[in-house]
C-alpha positions in Angstrom: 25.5 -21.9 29.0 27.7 -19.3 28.8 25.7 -16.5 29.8 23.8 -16.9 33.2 21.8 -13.6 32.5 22.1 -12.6 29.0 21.2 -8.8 28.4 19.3 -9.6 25.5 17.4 -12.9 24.0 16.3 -13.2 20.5 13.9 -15.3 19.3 13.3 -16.8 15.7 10.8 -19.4 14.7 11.3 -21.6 11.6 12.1 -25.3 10.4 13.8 -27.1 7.9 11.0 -27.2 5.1 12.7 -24.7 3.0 10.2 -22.4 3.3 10.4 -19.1 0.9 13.2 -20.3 -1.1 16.5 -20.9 0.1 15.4 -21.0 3.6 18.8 -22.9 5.3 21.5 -20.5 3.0 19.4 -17.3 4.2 18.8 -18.8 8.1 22.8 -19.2 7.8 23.5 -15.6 6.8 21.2 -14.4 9.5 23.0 -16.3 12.2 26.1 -15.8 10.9 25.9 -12.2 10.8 24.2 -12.0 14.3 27.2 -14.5 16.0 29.7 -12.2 14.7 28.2 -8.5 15.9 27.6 -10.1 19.3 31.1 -11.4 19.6 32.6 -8.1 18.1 30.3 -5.9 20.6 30.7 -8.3 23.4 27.4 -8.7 23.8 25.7 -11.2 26.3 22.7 -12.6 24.6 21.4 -15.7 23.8 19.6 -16.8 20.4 16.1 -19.0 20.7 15.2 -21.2 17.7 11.9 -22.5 18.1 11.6 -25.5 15.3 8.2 -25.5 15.1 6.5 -28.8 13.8 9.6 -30.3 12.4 8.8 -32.3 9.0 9.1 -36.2 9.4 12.3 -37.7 7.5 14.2 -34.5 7.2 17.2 -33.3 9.7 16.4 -30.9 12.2 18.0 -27.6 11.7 20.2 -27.4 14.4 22.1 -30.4 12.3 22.1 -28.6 9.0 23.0 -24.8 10.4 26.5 -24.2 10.6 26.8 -23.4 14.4 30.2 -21.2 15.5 31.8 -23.3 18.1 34.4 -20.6 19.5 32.2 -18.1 21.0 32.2 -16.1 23.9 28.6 -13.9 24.3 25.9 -15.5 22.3 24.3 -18.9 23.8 22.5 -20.5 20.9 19.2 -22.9 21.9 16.6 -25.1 20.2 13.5 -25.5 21.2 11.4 -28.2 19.1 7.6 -27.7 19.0 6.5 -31.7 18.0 4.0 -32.5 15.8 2.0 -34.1 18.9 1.6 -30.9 20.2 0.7 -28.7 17.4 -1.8 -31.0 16.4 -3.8 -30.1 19.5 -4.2 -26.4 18.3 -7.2 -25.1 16.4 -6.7 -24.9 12.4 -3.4 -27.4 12.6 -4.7 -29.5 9.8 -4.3 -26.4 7.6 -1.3 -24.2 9.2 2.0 -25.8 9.5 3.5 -23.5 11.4 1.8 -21.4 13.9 4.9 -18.4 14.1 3.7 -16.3 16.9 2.6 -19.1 19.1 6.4 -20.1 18.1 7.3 -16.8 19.1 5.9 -16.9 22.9 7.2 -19.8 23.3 11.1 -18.2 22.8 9.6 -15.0 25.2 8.5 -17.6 27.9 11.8 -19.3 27.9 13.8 -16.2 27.6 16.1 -15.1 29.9 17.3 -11.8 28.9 16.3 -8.6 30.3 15.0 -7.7 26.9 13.3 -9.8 23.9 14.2 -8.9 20.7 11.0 -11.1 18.2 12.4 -11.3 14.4 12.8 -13.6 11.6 15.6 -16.2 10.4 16.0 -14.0 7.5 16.5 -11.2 8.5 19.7 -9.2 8.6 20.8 -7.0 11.6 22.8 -4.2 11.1 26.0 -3.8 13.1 24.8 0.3 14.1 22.0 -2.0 16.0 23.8 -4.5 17.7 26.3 -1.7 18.4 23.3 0.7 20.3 22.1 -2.3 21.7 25.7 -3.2 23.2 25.2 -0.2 24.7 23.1 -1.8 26.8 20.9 1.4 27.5 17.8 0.4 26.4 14.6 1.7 28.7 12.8 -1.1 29.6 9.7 0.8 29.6 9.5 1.5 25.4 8.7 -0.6 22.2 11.8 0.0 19.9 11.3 -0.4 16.1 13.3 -0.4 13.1 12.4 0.4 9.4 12.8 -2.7 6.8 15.4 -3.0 3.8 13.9 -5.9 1.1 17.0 -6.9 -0.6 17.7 -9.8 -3.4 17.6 -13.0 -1.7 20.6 -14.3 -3.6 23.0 -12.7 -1.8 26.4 -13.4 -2.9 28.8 -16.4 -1.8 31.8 -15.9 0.5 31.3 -12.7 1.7 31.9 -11.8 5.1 29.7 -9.8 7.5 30.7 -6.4 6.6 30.7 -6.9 3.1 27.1 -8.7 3.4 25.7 -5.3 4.9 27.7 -3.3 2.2 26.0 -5.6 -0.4 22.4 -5.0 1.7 23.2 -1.0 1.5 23.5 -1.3 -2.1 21.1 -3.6 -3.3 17.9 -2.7 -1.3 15.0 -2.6 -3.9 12.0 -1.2 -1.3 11.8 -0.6 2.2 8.9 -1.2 4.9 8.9 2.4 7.1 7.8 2.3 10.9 6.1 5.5 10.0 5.5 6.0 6.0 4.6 2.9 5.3 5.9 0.9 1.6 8.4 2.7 -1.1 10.8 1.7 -3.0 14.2 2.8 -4.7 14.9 5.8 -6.4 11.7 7.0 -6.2 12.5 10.1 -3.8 9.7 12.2 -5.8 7.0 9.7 -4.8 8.3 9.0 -1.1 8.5 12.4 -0.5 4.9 13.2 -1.8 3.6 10.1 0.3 5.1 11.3 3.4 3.2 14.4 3.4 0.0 13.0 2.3 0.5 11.0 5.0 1.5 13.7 7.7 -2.2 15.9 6.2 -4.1 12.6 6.0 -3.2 11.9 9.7 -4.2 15.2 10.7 -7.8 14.5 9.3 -9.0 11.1 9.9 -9.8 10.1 13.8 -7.9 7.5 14.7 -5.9 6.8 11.8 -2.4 7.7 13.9 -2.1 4.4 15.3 -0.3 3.3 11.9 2.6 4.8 13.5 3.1 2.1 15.2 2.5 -1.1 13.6 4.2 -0.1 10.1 7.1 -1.8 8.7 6.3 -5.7 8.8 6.9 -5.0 13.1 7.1 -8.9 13.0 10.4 -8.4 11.6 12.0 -6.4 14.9 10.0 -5.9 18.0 12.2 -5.2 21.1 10.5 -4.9 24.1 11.8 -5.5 28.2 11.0 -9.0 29.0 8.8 -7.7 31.6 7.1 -5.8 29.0 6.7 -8.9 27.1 4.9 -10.1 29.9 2.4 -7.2 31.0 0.8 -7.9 27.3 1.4 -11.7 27.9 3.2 -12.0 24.2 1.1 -12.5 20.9 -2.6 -12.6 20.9 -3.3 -16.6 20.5 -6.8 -15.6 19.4 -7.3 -17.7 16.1 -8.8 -14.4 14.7 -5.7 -12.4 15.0 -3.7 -14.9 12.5 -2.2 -12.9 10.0 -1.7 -9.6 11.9 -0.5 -10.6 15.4 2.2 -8.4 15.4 0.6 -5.3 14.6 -1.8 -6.3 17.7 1.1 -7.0 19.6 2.6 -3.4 18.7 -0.5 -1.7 19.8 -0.8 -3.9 23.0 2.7 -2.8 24.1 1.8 1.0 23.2 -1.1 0.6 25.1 0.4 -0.9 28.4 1.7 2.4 28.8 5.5 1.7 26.6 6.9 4.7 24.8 7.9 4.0 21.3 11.0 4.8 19.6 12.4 4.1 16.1 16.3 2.6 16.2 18.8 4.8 13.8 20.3 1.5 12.5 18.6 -0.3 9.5 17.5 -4.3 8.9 17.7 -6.2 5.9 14.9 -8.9 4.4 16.5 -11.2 2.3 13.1 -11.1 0.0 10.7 -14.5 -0.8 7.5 -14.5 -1.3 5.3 -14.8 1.2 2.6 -17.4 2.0 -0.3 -17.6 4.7 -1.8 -20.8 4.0 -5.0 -21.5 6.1 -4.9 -18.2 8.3 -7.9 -16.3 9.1 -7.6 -12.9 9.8 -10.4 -10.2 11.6 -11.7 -8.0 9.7 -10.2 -4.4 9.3 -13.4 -2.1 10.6 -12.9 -5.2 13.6 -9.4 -4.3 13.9 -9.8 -0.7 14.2 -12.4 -0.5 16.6 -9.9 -2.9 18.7 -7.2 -0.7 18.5 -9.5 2.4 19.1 -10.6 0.9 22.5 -6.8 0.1 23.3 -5.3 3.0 22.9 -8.1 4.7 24.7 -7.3 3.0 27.5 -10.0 0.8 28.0 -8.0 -1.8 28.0 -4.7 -3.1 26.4 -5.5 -6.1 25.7 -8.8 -7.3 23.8 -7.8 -10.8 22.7 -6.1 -12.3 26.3 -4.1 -15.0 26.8 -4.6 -17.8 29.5 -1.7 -18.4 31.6 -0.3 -20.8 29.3 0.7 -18.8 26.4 3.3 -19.6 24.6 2.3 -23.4 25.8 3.9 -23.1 28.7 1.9 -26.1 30.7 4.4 -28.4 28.1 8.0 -29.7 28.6 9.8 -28.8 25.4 13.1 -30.8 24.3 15.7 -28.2 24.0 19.2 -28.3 22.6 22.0 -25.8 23.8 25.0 -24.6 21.4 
C-alpha cells in the first residue's frame, strides 16, 4: 500500500447489480472525481469498497471500475462480503444488501485517523477535499455536509472540474443539514421554511435534534476513527433498517462530538430509491430514543456486540 497511515479512509458499499440506474457509469464518476482531488491536494487516504453480496455470474466491480494506476495518495481496497456470509443475517432472504452493516465493515478495517461513510454516487466537491487536505479536522466533532440532487445523466467526457461546474448548474433540489428538503428557484418558499422552522423549533420539546440527522447524513458522515468506535459504528439492530444513519448521527452527538456543517457542497447523481424488505421503528419509538440520548442517559440504545461490522470473519480483500 502506498500509504502506511492514511489521514483519511472512505468507505463506500455497493455491487455490480446496477442498482438505481447506471450504477457502474455513476460509481466511475465518483471515483474518478475522488482519485483526482486526492492526487491534486496530496492527500493520503485510502478508499474502502465493500462488495457486498456479489451477484453470481456477473464480474466483480473491481474488474469493471476503471481503476487509475499512476497514483500517489489514494490506496484503493475491496473488501467482498460473500453470499455465505450474508446469508447468516436476519432478513437476508429479503435484503440483498445490508449497507450499513457494509459500512462497519470499511470503519473496522479502516486505517485512517478519520472515516469519512458515503455513497458510490456521490460527488465530492474539490472545497471539501481541499479543507480536508488541510488536515485540521478535530477529532472530537461529527462534520456534515448539505446534499445537491443533480440529473443522473451527467454528460460524457467531461473532466473533474467541469463535472462539478455541470453539478453547480444543474442541481434540481438539495437535502439541508439543517432546513431539511427544497428545491431550485424557489428562494420564496426556502426562505419561508427556514423560519417556520427556526419558530417551530423554538416551540416543540425536543424537536431540535433534526439538526442533526437532516440531509440524507448517510450520504457524508465524517467522524475520527476513534469516534467511530466510542458509538461502535451503525446500530445493527434489525429495527433500525431504514434510518441507521440518522441513529448513527445522534449516537455520535451524544458521545459528547461537536457538530459542524463543512462550507463545501456534495453532489447526488439522483435514482430512485428502493428499500426492499427493511423494517423500520416507529417514529414516536425513534424519538423517545433520541430523547433519552441526547439526555445523556445513554448514547447508545441499540448496542453492538464486539463483532460489528462482522469482524469475528476473514474477508477476501483486493488492493489497487
Amino acid at each position: 500500500m502506498r500509504n502506511k497511515k492514511p489521514y483519511i479512509s472512505f468507505v463506500v458499499v455497493g455491487r455490480n447489480d446496477n442498482y438505481g440506474y447506471r450504477f457502474l457509469e455513476r460509481f466511475q464518476i465518483f471515483l474518478d472525481s475522488l482519485t483526482y482531488l486526492c492526487e491534486k491536494y496530496r492527500l493520503d487516504s485510502e478508499l474502502i469498497v465493500v462488495e457486498w453480496n456479489p451477484p453470481m455470474n456477473t464480474k466483480k466491480l473491481y474488474d469493471v471500475l476503471k481503476i487509475k494506476r499512476n497514483r500517489k495518495y489514494l490506496d484503493i481496497r475491496f473488501l467482498e462480503v460473500p453470499n455465505k456470509i450474508h446469508n447468516t443475517l436476519e432478513r437476508s432472504n429479503k435484503i440483498p444488501l445490508f449497507e450499513y452493516i457494509g459500512k462497519n465493515v470499511g470503519i473496522r478495517q479502516a486505517r485512517g485517523e478519520f472515516i469519512l461513510i458515503t455513497n458510490p454516487d456521490m460527488i465530492i466537491s474539490d472545497e471539501i477535499i481541499r479543507e480536508i487536505s488541510d488536515k485540521k479536522l478535530d477529532g472530537n466533532t461529527l462534520y456534515r455536509a448539505d446534499r445537491f440532487d443533480v440529473p443522473v445523466d451527467v454528460p460524457d467526457n467531461l473532466n473533474v472540474q467541469q463535472i462539478e461546474n455541470f453539478c453547480e448548474k444543474s442541481w434540481f433540489a438539495c437535502w439541508s443539514v439543517r432546513w431539511g428538503r427544497y428545491f431550485r428557484g424557489l428562494a420564496f418558499v426556502k426562505n419561508l421554511r427556514r423560519f417556520l422552522m427556526r419558530a417551530v423549533a423554538k416551540l416543540v420539546p425536543g424537536y431540535s435534534y433534526l439538526k442533526y440527522h437532516g440531509g440524507a447524513p448517510g450520504d457524508f458522515m465524517l467522524i475520527s476513527k476513534n469516534g467511530w468506535w466510542e458509538i461502535s459504528g451503525f446500530f445493527e439492530d434489525v429495527k433500525s433498517f431504514g434510518i441507521d444513519d440518522s441513529y448513527g448521527c445522534i449516537a455520535s452527538v451524544a458521545s459528547g462530538n461537536k457538530f459542524k456543517i463543512m462550507r463545501g457542497k456534495t453532489y447526488h447523481q439522483f435514482h430512485e430509491c428502493h428499500r426492499e424488505g427493511r423494517i423500520t421503528c416507529s417514529l414516536r419509538e425513534y424519538r423517545e430514543d433520541v430523547k433519552n440520548m441526547l439526555a445523556g442517559k445513554r448514547y447508545s440504545v441499540k448496542d453492538n456486540d464486539s463483532d460489528w461490522g462482522l469482524n469475528k470473519y476473514k474477508l477476501k480483500e483486493k488492493v489497487f
